[in-house]
C-alpha positions, -999 to +999 in steps of 0.1 A: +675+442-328+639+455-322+622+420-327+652+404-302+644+430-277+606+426-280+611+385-278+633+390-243+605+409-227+577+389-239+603+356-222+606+376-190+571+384-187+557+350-193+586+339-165+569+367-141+534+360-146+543+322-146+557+325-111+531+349-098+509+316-108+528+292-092+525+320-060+507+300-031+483+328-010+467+324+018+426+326+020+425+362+020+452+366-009+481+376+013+511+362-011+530+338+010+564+347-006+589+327+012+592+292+022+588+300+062+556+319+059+541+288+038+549+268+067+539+289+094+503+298+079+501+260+070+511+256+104+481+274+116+457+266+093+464+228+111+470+233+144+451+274+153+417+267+146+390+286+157+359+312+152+373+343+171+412+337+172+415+313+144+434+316+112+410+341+098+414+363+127+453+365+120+446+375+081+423+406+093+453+410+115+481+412+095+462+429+064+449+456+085+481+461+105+500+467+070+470+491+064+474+514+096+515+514+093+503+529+054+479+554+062+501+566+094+532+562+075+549+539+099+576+518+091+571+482+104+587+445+090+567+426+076+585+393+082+577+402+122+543+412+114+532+383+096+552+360+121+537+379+147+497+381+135+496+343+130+510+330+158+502+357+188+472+329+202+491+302+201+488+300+241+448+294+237+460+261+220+465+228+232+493+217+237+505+248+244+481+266+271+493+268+309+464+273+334+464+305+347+491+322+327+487+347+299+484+335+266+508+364+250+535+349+271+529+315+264+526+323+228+565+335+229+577+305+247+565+282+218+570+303+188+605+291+180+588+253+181+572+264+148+599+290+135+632+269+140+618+248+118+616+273+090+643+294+070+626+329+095+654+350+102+663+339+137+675+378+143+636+388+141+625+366+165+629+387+194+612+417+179+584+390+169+577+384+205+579+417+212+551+424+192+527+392+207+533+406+236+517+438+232+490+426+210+459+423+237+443+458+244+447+457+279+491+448+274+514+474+277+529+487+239+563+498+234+576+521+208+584+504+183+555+500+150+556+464+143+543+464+179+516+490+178+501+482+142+496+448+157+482+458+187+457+482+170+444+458+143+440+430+173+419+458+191+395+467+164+390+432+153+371+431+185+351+460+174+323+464+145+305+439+132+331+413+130+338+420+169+300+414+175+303+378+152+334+370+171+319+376+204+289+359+197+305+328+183+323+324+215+287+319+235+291+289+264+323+285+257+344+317+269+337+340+302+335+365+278+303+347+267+291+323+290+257+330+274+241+350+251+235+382+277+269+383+290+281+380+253+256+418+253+273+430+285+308+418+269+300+437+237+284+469+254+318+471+275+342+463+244+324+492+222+331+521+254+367+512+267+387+497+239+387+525+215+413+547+241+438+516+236+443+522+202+477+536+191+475+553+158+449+579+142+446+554+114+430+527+139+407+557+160+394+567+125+384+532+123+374+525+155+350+551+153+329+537+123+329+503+145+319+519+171+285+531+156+281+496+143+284+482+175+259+500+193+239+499+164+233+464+167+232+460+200+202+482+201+182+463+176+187+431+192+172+447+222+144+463+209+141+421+194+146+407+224+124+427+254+154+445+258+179+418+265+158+395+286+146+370+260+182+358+248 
């Protein structure tokens, strides 16, 4: 009986690790578990490309948004987050940008395009625009955690290091960076206001470490530059 019992879990194991295998993950590792998130993060990888809100920007997204709801012990879905983190910049995108409207609310209006299409529980669609409509640090965040995990792990991927590459890649081709010295002035403003946006302690722990980095940087490249002039 021991030997039958020992062959049955050695059979389920193999199964386990055989479909753990046959998994598919995203760049960062994030296990795409279900048939609609394979389709939505293939659907971004083709169609959301970009340096600073690209499909690498909605993996630091959704990772670090699972992180905060952990470390504050917030309860969130994951189906709305995921949803959420990789399509919330859909309405910087052509087709899908409207001159002069804001991109959050263009974003919802052309979610279901991609979502429809998939087996995405259509219940959680509302709560997914819920939550790309809060995600810009300057949009109004309602109580609810999907929301506000999102919102802080869009904030502070404009702070630190990565904020500064982000920024900097954007240089002549955003307002935010029309050259390299507004890209400073962008940075320098980013590093003082958007840390008293951020939601939960988790993300002000964080944003503090960033912070420093920031500024950190920015000083060097003055002190490398005759204090900003020669950029």
């Amino acid at each position: 009986m021991n030997i039958r019992k020992s062959i049955l879990v050695a059979i389920v194991l193999s199964l386990c690790n055989a479909f753990a295998l046959a998994q598919p993950i995203s760049k960062s590792g994030i296990a795409l578990d279900a048939a609609w998130k394979v389709a939505v993060y293939e659907f971004a990888k083709e169609n959301l490309a970009h340096t600073a809100w690209g499909v690498e920007h909605y993996e630091r997204n959704y990772l670090l948004g699972l992180e905060l709801a952990k470390v504050d012990s917030l309860q969130i879905d994951d189906d709305v987050l995921f949803a959420a983190a990789f399509l919330h910049d859909m309405g910087v995108f052509e087709p899908y940008v409207v001159a002069d409207a804001e991109h959050s609310q263009t974003a919802t209006e052309n979610i279901e395009s991609v979502l429809n299409t998939t087996d995405f529980p259509i219940r959680k669609i509302a709560d997914v625009k819920t939550a790309i409509l809060a995600h810009m640090f300057y949009a109004e965040v309602p109580d609810n955690n999907t929301a506000i995990v999102l919102h802080d792990a869009d904030t502070l991927d404009f702070l630190g290091i990565i904020g500064v590459t982000r920024i900097l890649s954007l240089s002549t081709r955003h307002p935010w960076a029309s050259d390299l010295q507004t890209a400073v002035v962008t940075l320098e403003s980013f590093s003082e206001q958007l840390p008293a946006s951020l939601k939960t302690q988790a993300a002000k722990t964080i944003a503090q470490t960033r912070v420093v980095e920031m500024r950190s940087f920015l000083e060097t490249l003055k002190k490398q530059s005759n204090q900003g002039v020669s950029l």
